[in-house]
Structures are given as structure tokens and as C-alpha cells.
C-alpha positions in Angstrom: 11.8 21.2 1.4 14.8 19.9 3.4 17.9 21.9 3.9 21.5 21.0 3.7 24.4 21.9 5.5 27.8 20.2 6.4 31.0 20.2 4.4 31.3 21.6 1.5 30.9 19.9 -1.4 33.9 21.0 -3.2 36.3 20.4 0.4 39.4 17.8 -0.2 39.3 16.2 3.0 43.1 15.9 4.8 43.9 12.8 6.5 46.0 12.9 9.1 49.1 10.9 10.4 48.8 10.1 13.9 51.7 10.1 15.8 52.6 6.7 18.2 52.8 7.2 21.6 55.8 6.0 24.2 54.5 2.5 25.2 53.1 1.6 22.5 54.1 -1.7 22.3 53.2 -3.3 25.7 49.8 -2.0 25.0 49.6 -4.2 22.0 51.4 -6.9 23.4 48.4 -7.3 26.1 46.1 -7.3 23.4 47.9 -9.9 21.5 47.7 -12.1 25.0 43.7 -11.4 25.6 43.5 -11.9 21.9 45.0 -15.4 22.2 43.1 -16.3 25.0 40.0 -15.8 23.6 40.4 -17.7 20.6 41.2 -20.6 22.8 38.0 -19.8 25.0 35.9 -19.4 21.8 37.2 -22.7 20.4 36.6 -24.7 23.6 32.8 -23.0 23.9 31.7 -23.5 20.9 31.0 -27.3 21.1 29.8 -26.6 24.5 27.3 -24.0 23.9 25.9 -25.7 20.7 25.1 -28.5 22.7 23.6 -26.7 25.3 21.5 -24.2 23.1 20.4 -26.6 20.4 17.1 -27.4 21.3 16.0 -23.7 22.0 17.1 -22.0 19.3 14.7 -21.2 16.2 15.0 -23.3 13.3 18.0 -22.0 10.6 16.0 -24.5 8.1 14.7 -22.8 4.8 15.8 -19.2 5.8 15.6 -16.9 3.2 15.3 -12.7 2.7 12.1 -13.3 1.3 10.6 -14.9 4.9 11.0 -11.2 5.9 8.5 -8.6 6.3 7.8 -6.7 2.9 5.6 -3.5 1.8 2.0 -4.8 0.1 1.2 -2.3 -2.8 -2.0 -1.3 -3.8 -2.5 -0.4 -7.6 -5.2 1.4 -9.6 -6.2 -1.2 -12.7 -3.5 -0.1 -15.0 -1.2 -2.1 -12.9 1.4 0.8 -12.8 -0.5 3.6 -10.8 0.6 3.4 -7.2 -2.5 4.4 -4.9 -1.1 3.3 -1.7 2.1 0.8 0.5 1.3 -0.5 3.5 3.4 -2.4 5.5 4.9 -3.8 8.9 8.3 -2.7 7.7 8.5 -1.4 4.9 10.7 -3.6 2.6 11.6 -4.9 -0.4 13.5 -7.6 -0.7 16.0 -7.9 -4.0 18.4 -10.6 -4.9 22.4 -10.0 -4.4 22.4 -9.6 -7.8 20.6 -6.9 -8.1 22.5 -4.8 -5.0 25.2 -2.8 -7.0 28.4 -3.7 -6.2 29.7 -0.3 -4.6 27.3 -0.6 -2.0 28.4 -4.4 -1.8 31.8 -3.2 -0.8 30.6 -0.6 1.3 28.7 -2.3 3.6 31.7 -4.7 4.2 34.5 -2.3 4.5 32.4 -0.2 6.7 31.0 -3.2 9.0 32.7 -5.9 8.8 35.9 -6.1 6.4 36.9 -10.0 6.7 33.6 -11.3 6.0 34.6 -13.6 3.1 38.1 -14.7 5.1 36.5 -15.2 8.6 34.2 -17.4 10.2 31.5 -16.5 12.0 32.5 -15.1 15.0 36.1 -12.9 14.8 37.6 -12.3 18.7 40.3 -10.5 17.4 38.3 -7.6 16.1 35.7 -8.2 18.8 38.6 -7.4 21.3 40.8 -4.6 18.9 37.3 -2.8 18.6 36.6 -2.9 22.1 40.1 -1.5 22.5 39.8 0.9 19.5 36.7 2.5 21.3 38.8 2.8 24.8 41.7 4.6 23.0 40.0 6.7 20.6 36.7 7.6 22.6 35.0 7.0 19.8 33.1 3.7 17.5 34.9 3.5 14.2 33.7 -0.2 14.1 31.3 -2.6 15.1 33.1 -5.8 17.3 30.1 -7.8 15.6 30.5 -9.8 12.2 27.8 -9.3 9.6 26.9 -12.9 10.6 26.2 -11.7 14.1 24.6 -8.7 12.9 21.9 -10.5 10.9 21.1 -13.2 13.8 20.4 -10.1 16.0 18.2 -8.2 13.7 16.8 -11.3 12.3 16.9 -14.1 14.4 16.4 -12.5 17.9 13.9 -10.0 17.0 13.5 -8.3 20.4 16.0 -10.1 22.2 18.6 -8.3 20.2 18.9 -5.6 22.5 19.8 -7.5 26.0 23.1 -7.3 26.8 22.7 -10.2 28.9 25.2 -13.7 28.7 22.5 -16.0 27.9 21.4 -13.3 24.7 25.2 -13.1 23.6 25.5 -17.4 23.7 22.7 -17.6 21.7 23.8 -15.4 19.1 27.2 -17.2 19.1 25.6 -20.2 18.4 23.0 -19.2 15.5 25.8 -17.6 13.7 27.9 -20.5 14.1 25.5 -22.3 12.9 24.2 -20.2 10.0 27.5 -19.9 8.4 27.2 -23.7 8.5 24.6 -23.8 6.8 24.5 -20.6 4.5 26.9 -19.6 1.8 28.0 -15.8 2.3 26.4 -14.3 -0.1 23.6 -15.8 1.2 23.9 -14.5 4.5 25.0 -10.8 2.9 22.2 -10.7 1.0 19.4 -11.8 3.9 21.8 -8.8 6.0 21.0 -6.1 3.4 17.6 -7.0 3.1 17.4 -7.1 6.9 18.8 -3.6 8.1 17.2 -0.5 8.6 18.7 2.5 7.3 16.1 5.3 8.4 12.8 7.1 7.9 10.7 3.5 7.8 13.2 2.0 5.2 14.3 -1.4 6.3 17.0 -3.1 3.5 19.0 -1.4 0.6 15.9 -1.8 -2.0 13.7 0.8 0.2 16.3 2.5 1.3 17.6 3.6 -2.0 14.3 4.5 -3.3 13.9 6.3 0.0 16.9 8.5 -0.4 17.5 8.8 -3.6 14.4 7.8 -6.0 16.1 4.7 -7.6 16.6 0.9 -7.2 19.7 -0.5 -5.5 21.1 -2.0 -8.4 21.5 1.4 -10.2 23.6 3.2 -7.0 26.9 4.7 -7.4 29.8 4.9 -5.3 28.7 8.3 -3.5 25.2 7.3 -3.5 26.2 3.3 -2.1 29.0 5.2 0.6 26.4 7.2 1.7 24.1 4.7 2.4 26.0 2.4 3.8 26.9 4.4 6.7 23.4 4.9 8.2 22.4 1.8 9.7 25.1 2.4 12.5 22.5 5.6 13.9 19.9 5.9 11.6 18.1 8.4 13.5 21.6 10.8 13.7 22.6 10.5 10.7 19.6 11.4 8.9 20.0 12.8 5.5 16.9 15.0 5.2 17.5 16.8 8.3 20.6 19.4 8.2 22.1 18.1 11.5 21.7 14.7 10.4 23.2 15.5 7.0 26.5 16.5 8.2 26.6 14.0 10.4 25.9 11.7 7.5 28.8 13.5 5.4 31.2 12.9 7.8 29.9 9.1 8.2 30.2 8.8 4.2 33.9 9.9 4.7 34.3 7.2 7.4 33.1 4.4 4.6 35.1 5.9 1.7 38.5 5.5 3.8 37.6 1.9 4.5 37.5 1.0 1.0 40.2 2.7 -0.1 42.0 0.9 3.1 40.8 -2.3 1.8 41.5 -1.5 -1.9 37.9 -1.6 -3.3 38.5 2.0 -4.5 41.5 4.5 -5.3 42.0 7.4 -3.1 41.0 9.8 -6.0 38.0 8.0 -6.5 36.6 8.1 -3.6 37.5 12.0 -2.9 35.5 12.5 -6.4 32.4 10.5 -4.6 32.4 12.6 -1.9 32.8 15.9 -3.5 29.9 14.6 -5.5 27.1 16.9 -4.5 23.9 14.7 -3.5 21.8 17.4 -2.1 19.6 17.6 -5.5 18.9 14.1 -5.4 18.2 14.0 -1.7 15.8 16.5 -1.7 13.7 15.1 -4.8 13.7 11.8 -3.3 12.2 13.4 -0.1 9.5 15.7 -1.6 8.3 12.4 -3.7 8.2 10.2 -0.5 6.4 12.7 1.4 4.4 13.8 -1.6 2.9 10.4 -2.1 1.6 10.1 1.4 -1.5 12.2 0.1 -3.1 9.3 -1.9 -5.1 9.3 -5.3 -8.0 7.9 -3.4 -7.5 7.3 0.3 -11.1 6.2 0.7 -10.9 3.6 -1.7 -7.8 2.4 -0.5 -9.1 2.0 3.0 -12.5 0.3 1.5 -10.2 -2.7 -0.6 -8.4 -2.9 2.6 -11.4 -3.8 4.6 -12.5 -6.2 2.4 -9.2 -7.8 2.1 -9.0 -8.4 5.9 -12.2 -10.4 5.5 -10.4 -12.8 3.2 -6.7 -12.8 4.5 -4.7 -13.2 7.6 -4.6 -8.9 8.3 -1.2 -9.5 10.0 -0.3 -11.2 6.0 -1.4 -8.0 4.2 0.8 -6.0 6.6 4.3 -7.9 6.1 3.3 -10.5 2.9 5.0 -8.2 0.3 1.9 -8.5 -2.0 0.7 -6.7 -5.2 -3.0 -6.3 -5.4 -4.4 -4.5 -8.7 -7.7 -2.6 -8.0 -10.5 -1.6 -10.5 -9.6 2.4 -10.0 -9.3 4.2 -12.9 -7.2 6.8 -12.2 -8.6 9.5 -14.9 -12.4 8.7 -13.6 -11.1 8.9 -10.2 -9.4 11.9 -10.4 -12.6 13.7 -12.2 -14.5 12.7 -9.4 -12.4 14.1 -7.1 -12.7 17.6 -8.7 -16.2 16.8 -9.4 -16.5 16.8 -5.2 -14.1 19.4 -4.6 -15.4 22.4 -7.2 -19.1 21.4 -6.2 -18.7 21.4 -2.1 -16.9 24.6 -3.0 -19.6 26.4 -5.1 -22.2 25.7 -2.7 -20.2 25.8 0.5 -21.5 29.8 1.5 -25.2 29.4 -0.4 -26.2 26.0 0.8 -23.8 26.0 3.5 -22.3 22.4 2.4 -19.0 21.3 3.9 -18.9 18.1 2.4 -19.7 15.5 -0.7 -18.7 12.4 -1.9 -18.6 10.1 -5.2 -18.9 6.8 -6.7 -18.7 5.2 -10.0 -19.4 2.2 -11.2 -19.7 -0.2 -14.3 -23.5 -1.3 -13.9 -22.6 -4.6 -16.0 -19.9 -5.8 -14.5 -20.2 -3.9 -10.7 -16.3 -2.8 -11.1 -15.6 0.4 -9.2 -14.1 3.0 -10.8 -14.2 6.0 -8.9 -14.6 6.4 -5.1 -14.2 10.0 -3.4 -15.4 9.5 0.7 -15.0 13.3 1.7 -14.7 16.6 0.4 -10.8 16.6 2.1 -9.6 13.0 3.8 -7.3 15.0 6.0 -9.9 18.0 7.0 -10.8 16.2 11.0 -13.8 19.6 11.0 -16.0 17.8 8.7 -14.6 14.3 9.8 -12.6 14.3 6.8 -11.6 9.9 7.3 -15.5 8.8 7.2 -16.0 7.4 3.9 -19.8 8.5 3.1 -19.5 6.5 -0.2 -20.0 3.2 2.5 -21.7 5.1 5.2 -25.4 4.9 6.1 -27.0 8.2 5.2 -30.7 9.2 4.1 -31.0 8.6 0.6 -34.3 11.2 0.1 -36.5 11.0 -2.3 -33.7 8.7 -4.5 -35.4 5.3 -2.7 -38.5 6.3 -4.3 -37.4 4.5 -7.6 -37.2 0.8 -5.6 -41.5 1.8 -4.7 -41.8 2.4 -8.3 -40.0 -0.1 -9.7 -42.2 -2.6 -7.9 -45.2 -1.5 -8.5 -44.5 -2.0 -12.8 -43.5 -5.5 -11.5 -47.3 -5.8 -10.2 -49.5 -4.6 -12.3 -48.7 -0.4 -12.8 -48.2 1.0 -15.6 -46.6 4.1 -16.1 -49.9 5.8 -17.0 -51.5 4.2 -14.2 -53.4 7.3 -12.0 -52.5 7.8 -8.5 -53.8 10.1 -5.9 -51.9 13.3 -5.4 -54.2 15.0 -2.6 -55.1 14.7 1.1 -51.8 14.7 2.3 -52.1 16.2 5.5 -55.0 13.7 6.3 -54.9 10.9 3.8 -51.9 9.3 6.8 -53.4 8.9 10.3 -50.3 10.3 12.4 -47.8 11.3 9.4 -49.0 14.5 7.8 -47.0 14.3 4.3 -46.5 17.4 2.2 -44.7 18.4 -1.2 -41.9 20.5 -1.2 -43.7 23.2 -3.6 -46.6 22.9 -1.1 -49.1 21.9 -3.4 -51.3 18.8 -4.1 -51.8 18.1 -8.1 -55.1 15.5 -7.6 -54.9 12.7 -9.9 -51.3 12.2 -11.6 -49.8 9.7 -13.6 -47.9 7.4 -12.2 -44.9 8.8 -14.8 -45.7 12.4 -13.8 -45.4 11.5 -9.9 -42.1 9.5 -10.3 -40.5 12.4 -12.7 -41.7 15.6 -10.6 -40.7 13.7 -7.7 -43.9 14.1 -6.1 -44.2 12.9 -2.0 -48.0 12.3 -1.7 -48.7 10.2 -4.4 -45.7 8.2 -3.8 -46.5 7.4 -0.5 -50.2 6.3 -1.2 -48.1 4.1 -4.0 -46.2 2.5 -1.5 -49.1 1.8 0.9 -51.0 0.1 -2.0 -47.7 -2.1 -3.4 -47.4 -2.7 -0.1 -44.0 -1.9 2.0 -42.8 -5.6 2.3 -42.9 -6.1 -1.4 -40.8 -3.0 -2.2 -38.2 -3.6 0.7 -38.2 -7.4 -1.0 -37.6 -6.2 -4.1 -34.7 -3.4 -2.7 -32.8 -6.5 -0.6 -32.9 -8.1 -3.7 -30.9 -5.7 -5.6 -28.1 -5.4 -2.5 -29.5 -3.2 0.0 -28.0 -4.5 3.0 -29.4 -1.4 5.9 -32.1 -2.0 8.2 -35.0 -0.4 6.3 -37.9 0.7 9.0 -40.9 -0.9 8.3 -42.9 3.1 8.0 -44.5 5.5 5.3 -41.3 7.4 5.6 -39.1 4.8 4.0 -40.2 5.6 0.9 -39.5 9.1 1.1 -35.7 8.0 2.4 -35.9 8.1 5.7 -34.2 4.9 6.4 -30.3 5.2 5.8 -28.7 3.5 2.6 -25.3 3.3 1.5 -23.9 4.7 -1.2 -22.0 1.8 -2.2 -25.7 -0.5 -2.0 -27.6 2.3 -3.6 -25.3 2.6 -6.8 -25.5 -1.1 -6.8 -29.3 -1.5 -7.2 -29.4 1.4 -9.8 -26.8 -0.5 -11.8 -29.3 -3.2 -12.2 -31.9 -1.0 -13.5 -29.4 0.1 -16.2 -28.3 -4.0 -17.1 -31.4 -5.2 -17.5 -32.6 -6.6 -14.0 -29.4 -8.4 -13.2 -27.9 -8.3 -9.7 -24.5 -6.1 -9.4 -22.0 -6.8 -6.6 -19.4 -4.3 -6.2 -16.1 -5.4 -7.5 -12.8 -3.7 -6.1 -9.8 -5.8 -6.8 -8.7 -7.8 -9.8 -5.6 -9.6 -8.8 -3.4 -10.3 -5.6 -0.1 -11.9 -6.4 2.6 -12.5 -3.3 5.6 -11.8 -3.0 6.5 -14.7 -5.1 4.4 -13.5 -8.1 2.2 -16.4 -7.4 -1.7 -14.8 -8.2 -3.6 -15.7 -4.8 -6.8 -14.5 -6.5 -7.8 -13.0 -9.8 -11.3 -11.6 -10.4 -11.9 -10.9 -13.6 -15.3 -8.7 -14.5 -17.8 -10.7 -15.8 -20.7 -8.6 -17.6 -24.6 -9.0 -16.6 -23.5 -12.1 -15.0 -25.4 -11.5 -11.6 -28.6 -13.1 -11.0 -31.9 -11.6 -12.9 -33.8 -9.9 -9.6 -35.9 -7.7 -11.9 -37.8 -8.5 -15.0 -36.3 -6.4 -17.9 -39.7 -5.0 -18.8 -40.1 -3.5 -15.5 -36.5 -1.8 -16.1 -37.0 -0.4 -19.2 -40.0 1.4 -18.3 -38.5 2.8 -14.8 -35.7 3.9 -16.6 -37.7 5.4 -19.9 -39.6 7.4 -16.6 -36.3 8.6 -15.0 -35.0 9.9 -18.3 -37.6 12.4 -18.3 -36.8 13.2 -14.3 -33.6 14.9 -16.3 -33.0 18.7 -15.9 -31.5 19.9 -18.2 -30.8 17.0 -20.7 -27.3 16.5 -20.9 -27.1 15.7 -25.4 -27.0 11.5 -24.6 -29.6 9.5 -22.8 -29.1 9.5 -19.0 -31.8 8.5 -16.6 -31.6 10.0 -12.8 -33.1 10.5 -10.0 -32.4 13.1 -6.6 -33.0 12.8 -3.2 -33.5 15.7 -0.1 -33.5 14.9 3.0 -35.5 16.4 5.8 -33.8 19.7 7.3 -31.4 19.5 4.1 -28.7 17.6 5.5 -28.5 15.1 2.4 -28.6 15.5 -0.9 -28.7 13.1 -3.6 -28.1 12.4 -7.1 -28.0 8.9 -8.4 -28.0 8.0 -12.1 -26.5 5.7 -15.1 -26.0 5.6 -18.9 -26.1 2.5 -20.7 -22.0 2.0 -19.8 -21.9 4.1 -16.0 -23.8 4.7 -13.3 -22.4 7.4 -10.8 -24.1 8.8 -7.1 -22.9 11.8 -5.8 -23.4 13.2 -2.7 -23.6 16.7 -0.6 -24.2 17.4 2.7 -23.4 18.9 6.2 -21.3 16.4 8.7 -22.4 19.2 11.2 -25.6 19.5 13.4 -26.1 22.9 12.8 -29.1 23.1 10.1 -29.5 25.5 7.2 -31.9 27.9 6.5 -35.1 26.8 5.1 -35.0 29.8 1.7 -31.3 29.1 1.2 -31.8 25.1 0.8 -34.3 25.1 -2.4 -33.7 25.5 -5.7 -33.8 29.2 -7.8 -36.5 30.4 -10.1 -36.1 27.4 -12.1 -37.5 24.8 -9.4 -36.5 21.6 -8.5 -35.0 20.4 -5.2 -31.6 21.1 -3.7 -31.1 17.6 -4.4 -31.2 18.7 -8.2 -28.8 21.6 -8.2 -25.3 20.9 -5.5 -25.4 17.2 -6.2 -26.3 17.1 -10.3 -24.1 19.8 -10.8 -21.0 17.6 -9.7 -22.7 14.0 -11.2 -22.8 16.2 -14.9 -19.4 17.3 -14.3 
């Protein structure tokens, strides 16, 4: 939490008459002479410069506050949950109308106090300023007109900061010629949209929600005097810092004067602005800024981003000011992510697990509900930024249902025998054993699918034969290379999670294809809906015959240990050495896979990765503990 220091809240501030000093008078006598020979230079150069100039000068045609850079937000489905901004500048741009007039007022008295009575260019204060600074040793004022101010932060981008003769002509003649073209509000309200005021806020609409947790148009005179003063060294005269706050304080004081100077305000009502304590309001602001940075779902966030890029412009998702509505739903998604955290952390010291992740989907219409990537997004030891609900990993003994699934497509049955025996030889070159050790002889093909049984599964994928199941797994989305071996069918070719979930969602519709679905609506800046997806139930192709789905999934609803009181019908996975484990499952309305593992090389012992007394795999305890919760 930020600190505050500077002058006290409660301080009356004393201004002080300055007294004149003997020759006075011829100084401002020269200045009256350069004064009125610049005027006369600027009046004969104008015409001469705009003819010069006019062909290399960008385009003044159709400029408008809303051509500038602005934050994209992310949402979760309710339309109100923030998840994420992401931006080139972060901005949003508001109408005058909606910028309250104190900070109106402030802004002008503070940077440029004849902007409605001057033209574009003033000399006069150009050269009173430049003398202003001499005397005093200090900047009270800008020589620059907001006119000029605007065609140097908007016009001449990186330019702006050349101090060079050509660089000053061509801002004389843009501003010349925007004021021609623009009205002043116009112009003041592309300038407050325009400006940066500090800590990655860029115009008055981020700005006040930076500082101060509310919208421009709500600001009041301490608030709007306070603000208005940080654009001149936004870095100095940062608010959250302590240094930067006095600093700031006495900048506030430096607007407050001007407008009582220029009669916007009364004397005593800008003293009670400044004894107005904003230290409270400050420091809220700055703890929910901060605060939001650690997102609802970072993961997801990044996964809609991908995608996005694939369909826009990535520079226009940076600066297009858009609002894209995801299909997060913030309750799931924040019970999967307690889901991953308490189970990583229960099995962290027994099973050694440092990581897990989580997905859910709706099987019927592929929406994604809930994605966790990592145990901790910002923990670097375990890799904390990889998303493991997109990458590759072994799935285990979870492929095993894509084998069985085709074999009820040819012919099986789920009382069809199959040969549980011979593993060690039955394989020329791939000696395959169960993890209880045992061999059962002749099983069902039920009983093999619901124990999880390796032996007989792999003679059932050598009889189905492997090109038929890996036909009938690209079918339902699996997109990874799968190798072309006995072992695939035990998991040893990588999956993602994202695929995986996918293809058990279309045993739970019914046979029909899912495609993940991450984002509902993107509107621009404009509110004008650039693409709206809306979720279409069991409207994917049929890839599997119902039949065959209904009996796979009447089978896995008997792989369930313990039953959970409602029909669920799952299946785990355990990879070689333990590394991944698996549980992948649906109900008639979700499907959810959850994984655990190690994103370290160093393995676990072989007694601490199987189950208790009670049996099963490891697969069946870290994983299925989080997918029940």
C-alpha cells in the first residue's frame, strides 16, 4: 500500500506578493518589441510555410479521438466480469460531454488559458513564457497552445520530440490548419483523450479510473485539479509514490491558482479542494489497479487471445478499443481453480505433484467454461505461464476409450471376450504388463475397459486395427501426431487437453463432433458486433453412431470409484514413471479433464505413486479427487 506525504491536508496555503524590481519597465518594453515582431514574422510565415509543407503533412481529414489507440477488454459471458485489458496505450476515449467540467477548466487554466480567444498559435505567450522561465528559473507554463500540444502528441508521434526547425514548421502548420478545420471543442476533446497522465494511462477516461476508481464525468474540483497537473511530468509527479505526491500537491496548488486567476473558481473554493484529503481515494484506486493484474483466468485469457490473432489484424486487438465477451463462467472457473490449487496441494509431499490443470466444457455446444493452465500462472519453478490445458502431454490409459469406442463401431460388444494373458510375450519387442502385475485370462471386453486393464487392451487395438482407431480419434478433434505403435493405445502419444475434452464431449452428445467455443461476441469501439457466435447444441457433424456411445459410456459409468449420487461416466490415465495423471469425464450437461503432474525431470518413487489399500491408479486418486470437487 502506497504512502503519502507532502502538505498537510488541513494547511491554508499563503500567497505571496512579489515585490517589482528597479527596471522593471524596460524589461517589458523589450518584450513588447520582440512580441510585435513576432506576430509580424508569424503572419508573413504562415502563408509561406503552408505552401511549402502542404503536400507532406498527414492528412487533418476525418480526425477524430476515437482514430486513437484504445484498451480491448476481455469479459467472462456475463458481459460484466472483467478477466483481462490489453492495449497499445491504454485508453479510453469519452465524448467532451462526458469530461466534467472542473477538469475542463483545469486543463485550460493550467495549459493554455486563451484557448477559446486565440488562434492557433499565440507568440505573445510563446515569448512571455520563454521569459517567465528566464526570470523565475522555473516552468509555470507551457509556450505551446493546446492546439500545438495535440499536433505533437497526435500528429507527429515520434517526431514530437525534435527540437529541430523543420519539426517546429510542421507543427505550425498542422495547427493552423486543424483549427481551420476543427471546432475547439473538438480539438479539446481529441487533446484530453490524447495525453498521458501516468502509470500507462493515456487521456482523462483512464486516467481517472487510474487514480481515483471513477469515470471522468463524475470528477470533482480537487480530484479534476489534481489531475490536470500531471501530464506536465507524469513520471515526477506521481501520486502513488510519496515523492511524487508532494510534488503532485504542490502542482494541484499551481492549477487551483490559475482558475481562481481566470475566475473559473473562488479563492475559498479552491483552498477547500485542496484541503480536501485524497489520500483514501488514491490508495483504493491503486490497490484495485494493481490488484486486478492477477487475472481470473490468465490461461484462458491468453488461449482467446491466440485465437483471435488468427482472425484479426494482432496490431487491431492491441489499440482497436474492442469488447470481446468470452464463454467463462466465472463461478465454474473459479471452482476449478480451487479444484487445482487444494488438489496439487494435498498431494504435493505424497505424490510429489507440483502442478495440475483444468478444463470444462459444455459437451453439446463445445462452450468453455472453465480453463485453469497451472497450479500458479506466476510460479516460473514449475513453468507457471505454460498452459497444460493446450499443451501436448501423455494422456495414459484415458486414450484407451477412442480403441474401445471403435471396436463397438465394428462388431464388439461389450461382452465380447478378449485375451488378458501373455503379456510379456504375446508383443514381439514390447513386453506389456498391468499395473497390479497380474494377468486375468479371458475378460470381458466391459471388465477390461472398466478395470483399465493394459494387456487386453492392447491385443484389442492390434485386432481393430491402429488406423481405424486413430481414424475414428481425428474424427472427433484430435489434432497431435499419434505414433503409429502398441503404445498409443496405452497413451503414449501426447494429446491435448483442449482435443481430449473435445472428443469425450462427443461421447456424452450422442456422436456429434464438438469444436471448442471461446468467445461469443467482439464489438469495436464503435459498438458495431464484428462477430457473434452464438452456441449451437449437438450441431457438429455425427462422427460416431449413437449406439456405439451409449454403450462406451454405460461401460465407463461403471469405471466410477466411488459413485458420486448422479450418473457420471469417467475414465483415468497414468503415465509411465508417473509424470501424468489423468481424469477425463462428463455428465449428461458437463464434461471436465483435470490434470496432475510434475513439470520437473526428477521422477517419483515407484510405492509413493500407486494408489492405498483401496486400489486403483494414481490417475484415480490426485486427479479424481479435484474433477469430484
Amino acid at each position: 500500500m502506497p504512502s503519502f506525504t507532502g502538505r498537510s491536508m488541513g494547511e491554508t496555503p499563503v500567497r505571496r506578493r512579489r515585490q517589482r524590481r528597479p527596471g522593471g519597465h524596460r524589461w517589458w518594453r523589450r518584450i513588447l518589441l520582440l512580441t510585435t515582431a513576432g506576430l509580424l514574422t508569424t503572419l508573413v510565415g504562415t502563408g509561406t510555410l503552408l505552401y511549402t509543407y502542404a503536400g507532406e503533412l498527414p492528412s487533418l481529414d476525418h480526425l477524430s479521438a476515437q482514430s486513437l489507440p484504445q484498451t480491448t477488454r476481455i469479459y467472462a459471458r456475463d458481459g460484466v466480469t472483467l478477466l483481462e485489458e490489453r492495449y497499445q496505450q491504454r485508453r479510453t476515449v469519452v465524448a467532451l460531454n462526458d469530461v466534467a467540467w472542473d477538469l475542463r477548466h483545469a486543463t485550460i487554466a493550467i495549459e493554455d488559458r486563451d484557448f477559446y480567444n486565440q488562434g492557433a498559435v499565440n507568440p505573445v505567450r510563446m515569448l512571455a513564457a520563454g521569459v517567465y522561465d528566464i526570470l523565475h528559473q522555473r516552468a509555470a507554463q507551457g509556450g505551446s497552445t493546446i492546439t500545438q500540444q495535440l499536433v505533437k502528441n497526435y500528429l507527429l508521434g515520434e517526431t514530437a520530440s525534435s527540437r529541430s526547425l523543420d519539426r517546429k514548421a510542421r507543427e505550425l502548420v498542422l495547427a493552423v490548419e486543424l483549427e481551420r478545420q476543427y471546432t475547439k471543442d473538438q480539438i479539446l476533446e481529441m487533446y484530453l483523450n490524447t495525453i498521458f497522465y501516468g502509470n500507462q494511462s493515456f487521456g482523462v477516461e483512464a486516467a481517472s479510473q487510474t487514480y481515483f476508481g471513477t469515470s471522468a464525468r463524475k470528477l470533482d474540483l480537487a480530484q479534476a485539479s489534481l489531475l490536470a497537473g500531471l501530464p506536465q511530468r507524469p513520471s515526477d509527479l506521481n501520486p502513488f509514490l510519496p515523492e511524487g505526491f508532494a510534488h503532485a500537491r504542490g502542482r494541484q496548488r499551481d492549477v487551483l491558482d490559475a482558475m481562481v486567476r481566470d475566475g473559473y473558481v473562488t479563492a475559498a473554493v479552491a483552498d477547500k479542494a485542496y484541503q480536501e484529503d485524497l489520500r483514501p481515494m488514491l490508495t483504493a484506486a491503486h490497490q484495485a489497479a494493481f490488484g486486478h493484474r492477477a487475472s481470473l483466468a490468465p490461461h484462458f485469457v491468453d488461449y482467446v487471445w491466440s485465437e483471435l490473432e488468427q482472425r484479426y489484424d494482432p496490431g487491431y486487438l492491441l489499440r482497436g478499443g474492442l469488447r470481446i465477451v468470452t464463454t467463462l463462467d466465472p463461478k465454474t472457473q473459479a471452482l476449478a481453480q480451487q479444484a487445482v490449487h487444494d488438489g496439487v496441494g494435498r498431494y504435493a509431499r505424497s505424490y510429489r505433484v507440483n502442478n495440475g490443470a483444468m478444463l470444462v466444457m459444455n459437451p453439446h455446444t463445445g462452450e468453455v467454461l472453465a480453463m485453469v493452465g497451472s497450479a500458479d500462472y506466476y510460479n516460473d519453478d514449475i513453468g507457471g505461464q505454460v498452459n497444460y490445458a493446450v499443451a501436448p502431454r501423455q494422456p495414459g490409459s484415458s486414450f484407451k476409450p477412442y480403441t474401445y469406442v471403435t471396436a463397438l463401431m465394428n462388431g464388439w460388444t461389450p461382452a465380447s471376450p478378449l485375451d488378458d494373458s501373455n503379456g510379456a510375450h504375446a508383443f514381439p519387442g514390447y513386453p506389456v504388463h498391468d499395473w497390479d502385475n497380474k494377468e486375468l485370462g479371458t475378460i470381458t471386453l466391459r471388465q477390461s475397459l472398466q478395470q483399465s486393464r493394459n494387456i487386453s487392451s492392447v491385443h484389442l487395438f492390434k485386432d481393430v486395427g491402429i488406423q481405424k482407431v486413430f481414424t475414428t480419434a481425428r474424427s472427433l478433434g484430435i489434432s497431435t501426431p499419434l505414433d503409429p505403435s502398441l503404445p498409443t493405445t496405452l497413451g503414449a502419444s501426447e494429446l491435448r487437453m483442449i482435443d481430449h475434452l473435445s472428443a469425450y464431449s462427443a461421447f456424452a452428445n450422442g456422436g456429434h463432433r464438438v469444436r471448442p467455443l471461446d468467445v461469443l461476441e467482439v464489438r469495436d469501439a464503435a459498438g458495431t458486433v464484428l462477430e457473434a457466435n452464438a452456441p449451437q447444441p449437438d450441431a457438429g457433424e455425427r462422427v460416431l453412431p449413437a449406439s456405439a456411445t451409449y454403450l462406451l459410456t454405460d461401460i465407463l459409468k461403471g469405471a466410477v470409484r466411488p459413485t458420486m449420487g448422479f450418473p457420471v461416466a469417467a475414465k483415468s490415465g497414468t503415465t509411465t514413471d508417473f509424470k501424468d495423471a489423468w481424469y477425463i469425464g462428463y455428465t449428461s450437461d458437463l464434461a471436465v479433464a483435470s490434470w496432475m503432474g510434475r513439470t520437473v525431470t526428477k521422477p517419483a518413487p515407484h510405492n509413493e505413486s500407486m494408489t492405498g489399500p483401496a486400489g486403483g491408479l494414481w490417475g484415480e486418486i490426485g486427479p479424481a479427487s479435484s474433477w469430484r470437487q
